[in-house]
C-alpha positions in Angstrom: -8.2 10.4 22.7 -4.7 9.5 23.6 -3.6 11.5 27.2 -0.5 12.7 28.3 -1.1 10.6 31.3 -1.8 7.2 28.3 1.4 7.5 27.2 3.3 7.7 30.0 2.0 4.9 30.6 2.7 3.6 27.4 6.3 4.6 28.1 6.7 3.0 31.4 5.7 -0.4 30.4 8.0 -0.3 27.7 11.2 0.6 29.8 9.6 -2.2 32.2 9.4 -4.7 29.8 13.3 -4.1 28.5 14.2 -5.0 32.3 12.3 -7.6 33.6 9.4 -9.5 32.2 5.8 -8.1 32.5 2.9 -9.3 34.3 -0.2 -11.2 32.0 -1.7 -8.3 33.5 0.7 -5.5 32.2 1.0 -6.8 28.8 -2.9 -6.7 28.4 -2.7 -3.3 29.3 0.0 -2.5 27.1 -1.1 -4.0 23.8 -4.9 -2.3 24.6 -2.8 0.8 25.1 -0.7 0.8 22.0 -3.9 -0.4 19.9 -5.5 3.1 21.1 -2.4 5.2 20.3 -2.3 4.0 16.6 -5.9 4.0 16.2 -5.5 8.0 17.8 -2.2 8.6 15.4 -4.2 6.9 12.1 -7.7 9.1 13.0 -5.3 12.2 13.6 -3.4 11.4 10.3 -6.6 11.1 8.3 -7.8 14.3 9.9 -4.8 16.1 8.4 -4.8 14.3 4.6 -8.6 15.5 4.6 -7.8 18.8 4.8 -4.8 18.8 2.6 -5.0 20.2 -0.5 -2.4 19.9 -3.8 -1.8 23.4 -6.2 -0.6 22.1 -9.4 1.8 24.2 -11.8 -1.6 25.7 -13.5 -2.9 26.9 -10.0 -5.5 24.7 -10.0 -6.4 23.0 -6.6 -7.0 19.7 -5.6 -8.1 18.1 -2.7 -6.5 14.6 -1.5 -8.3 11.5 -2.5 -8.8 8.4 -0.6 -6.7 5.7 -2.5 -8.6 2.5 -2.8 -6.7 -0.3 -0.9 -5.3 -2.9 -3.3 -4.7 -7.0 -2.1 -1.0 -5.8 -1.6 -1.4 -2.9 1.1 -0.5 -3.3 4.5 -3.0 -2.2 6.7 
């Protein structure tokens, strides 16, 4: 789970970085730390299309399918 405290963080580094260069250090610490906010955005964004559910005109309901990726998705 993503913190208040994360992206601060997150935040920091990136105001940082747009005024002076960043340590090896830092920028380990900020890619790891922007890998684990998308992964925490994707997981919360799945959460949400799993529970979503589409009324057609007839009043029939239907819950969201999984799309199968094709060769031309971006992941």
């Amino acid at each position: 789970m993503i913190t208040p405290e994360k992206i601060d963080r997150i935040n920091f580094l990136a105001r940082k970085a747009r005024e002076q260069e960043l340590t090896e250090e830092e920028k380990i610490e900020q890619k790891a730390l922007r890998a684990e906010y998308v992964a925490a955005f994707r997981k919360s964004l799945e959460n949400t299309l799993d529970n979503t559910v589409i009324q057609r005109p007839d009043g029939t309901r239907e819950k969201v399918k999984k799309r199968k990726k094709s060769s031309g998705d971006v992941q």
